[in-house]
C-alpha positions as CSV (number, residue, x, y, z in Angstrom):
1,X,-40.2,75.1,-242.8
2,X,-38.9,74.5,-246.4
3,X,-35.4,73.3,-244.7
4,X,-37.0,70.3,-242.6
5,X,-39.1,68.8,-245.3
6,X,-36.2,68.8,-247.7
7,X,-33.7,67.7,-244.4
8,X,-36.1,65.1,-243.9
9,X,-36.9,63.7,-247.5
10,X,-32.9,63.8,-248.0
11,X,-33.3,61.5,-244.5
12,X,-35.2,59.0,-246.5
13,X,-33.4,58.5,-249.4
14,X,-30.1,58.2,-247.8
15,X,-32.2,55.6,-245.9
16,X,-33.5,54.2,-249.3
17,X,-30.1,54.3,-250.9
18,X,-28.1,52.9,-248.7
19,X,-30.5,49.6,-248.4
20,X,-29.9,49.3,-252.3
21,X,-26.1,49.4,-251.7
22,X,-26.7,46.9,-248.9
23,X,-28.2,44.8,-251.1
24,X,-25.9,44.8,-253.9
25,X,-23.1,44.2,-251.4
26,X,-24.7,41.1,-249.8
27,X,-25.0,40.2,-253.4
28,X,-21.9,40.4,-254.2
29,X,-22.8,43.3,-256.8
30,X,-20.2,45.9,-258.6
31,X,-21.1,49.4,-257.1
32,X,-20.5,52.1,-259.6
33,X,-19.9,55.0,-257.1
34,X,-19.7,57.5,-259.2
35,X,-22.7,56.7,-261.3
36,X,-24.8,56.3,-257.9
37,X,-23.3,59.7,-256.9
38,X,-24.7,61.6,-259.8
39,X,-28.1,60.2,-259.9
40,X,-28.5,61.1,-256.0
41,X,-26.8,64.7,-257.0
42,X,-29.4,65.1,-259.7
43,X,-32.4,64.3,-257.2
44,X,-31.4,66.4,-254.6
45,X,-30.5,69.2,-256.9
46,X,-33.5,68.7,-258.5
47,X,-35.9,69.0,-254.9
48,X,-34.3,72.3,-254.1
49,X,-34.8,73.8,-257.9
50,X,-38.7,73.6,-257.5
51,X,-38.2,75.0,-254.1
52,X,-39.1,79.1,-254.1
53,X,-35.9,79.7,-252.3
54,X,-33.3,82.3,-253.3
55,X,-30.0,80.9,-255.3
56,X,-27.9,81.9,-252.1
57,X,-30.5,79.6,-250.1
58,X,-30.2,77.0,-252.8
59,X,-26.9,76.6,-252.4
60,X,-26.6,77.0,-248.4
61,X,-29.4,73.9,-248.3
62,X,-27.8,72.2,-251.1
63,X,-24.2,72.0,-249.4
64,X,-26.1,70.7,-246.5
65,X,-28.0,68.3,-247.7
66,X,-25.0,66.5,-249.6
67,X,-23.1,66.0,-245.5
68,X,-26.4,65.0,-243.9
69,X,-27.4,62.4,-246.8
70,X,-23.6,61.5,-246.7
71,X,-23.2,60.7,-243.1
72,X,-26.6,58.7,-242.7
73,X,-26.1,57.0,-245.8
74,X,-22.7,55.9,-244.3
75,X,-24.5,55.1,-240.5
76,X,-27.4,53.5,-242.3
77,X,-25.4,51.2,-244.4
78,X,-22.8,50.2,-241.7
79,X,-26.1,49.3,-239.4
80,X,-27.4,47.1,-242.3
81,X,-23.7,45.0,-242.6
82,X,-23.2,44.8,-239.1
83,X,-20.6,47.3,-238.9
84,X,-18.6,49.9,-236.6
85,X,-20.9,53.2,-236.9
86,X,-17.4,54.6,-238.2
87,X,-16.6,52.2,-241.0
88,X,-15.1,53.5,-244.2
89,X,-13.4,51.9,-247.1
90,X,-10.8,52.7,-250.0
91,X,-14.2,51.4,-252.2
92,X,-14.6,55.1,-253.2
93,X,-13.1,58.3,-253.8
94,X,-14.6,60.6,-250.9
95,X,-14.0,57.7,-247.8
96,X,-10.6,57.4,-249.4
97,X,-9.9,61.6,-248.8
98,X,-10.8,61.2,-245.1
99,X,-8.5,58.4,-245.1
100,X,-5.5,60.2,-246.4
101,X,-6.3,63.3,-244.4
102,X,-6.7,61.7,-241.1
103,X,-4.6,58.3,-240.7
104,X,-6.0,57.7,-237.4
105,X,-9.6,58.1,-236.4
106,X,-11.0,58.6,-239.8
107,X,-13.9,57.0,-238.8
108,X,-14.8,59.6,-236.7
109,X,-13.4,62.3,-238.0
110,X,-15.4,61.7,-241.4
111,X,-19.0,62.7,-239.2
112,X,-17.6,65.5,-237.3
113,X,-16.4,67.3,-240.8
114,X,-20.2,65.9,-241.8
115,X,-21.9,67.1,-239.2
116,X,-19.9,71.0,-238.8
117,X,-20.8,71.3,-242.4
118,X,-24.4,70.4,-242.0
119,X,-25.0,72.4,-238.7
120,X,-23.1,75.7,-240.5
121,X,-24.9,75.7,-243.2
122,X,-28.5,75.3,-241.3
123,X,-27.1,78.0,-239.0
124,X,-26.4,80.5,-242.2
125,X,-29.9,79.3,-243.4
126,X,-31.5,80.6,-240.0
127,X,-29.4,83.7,-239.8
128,X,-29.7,85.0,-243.5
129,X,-33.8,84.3,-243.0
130,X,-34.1,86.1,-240.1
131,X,-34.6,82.6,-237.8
């Protein structure tokens, strides 16, 4: 149960953040990636601290939370500018990996890497909980 309230909370502020990016975009506003990185970090690491969760759980939740709040912060923003589903930039460090590691369909390869992580990690979650 814990798993899908936190999943869904880290839903919502991917939602929430990416509609402040949007708007600093439109607004032609400096985004300091990193900056906006850490404060998300520090919330989600935060949620799972006051959870009553083991450390291994934690960490198994933790690692996929950061690919689900990555790849519908990324679908959620693209939506809001009008772009591909599979739009990335050099604007930061981590599009800018997927970039370098996969010159051609980086777009899409970004969400499949997301979306293994994030299924694996729910999948160890189940297993090591006994379902």
């Amino acid at each position: 149960m814990i798993p899908i309230i936190f999943f869904i909370l880290v839903t919502l502020l991917a939602n929430r953040e990416s509609s402040f990016d949007f708007t600093k975009i439109k607004n032609h506003e400096k985004i300091n990636h990193i900056q906006s990185w850490i404060y998300r970090a520090i919330f989600v690491i935060f949620a799972i601290l006051l959870t009553n969760l083991s450390i291994f759980n934690k960490i198994i939740l933790s690692i996929g939370s950061a690919f689900l709040f990555s790849s519908i912060f990324r679908a959620t923003l693209n939506h809001r500018r009008k772009k591909d589903l599979t739009y990335i930039s050099n604007s930061n460090y981590y599009d800018s990996f997927f970039i370098k590691l996969f010159p051609k369909k980086h777009g899409e390869m970004i969400y499949v890497v997301e979306i293994i992580i994030f299924v694996t990690s729910t999948i160890i979650y189940i297993v090591t909980n006994n379902g």
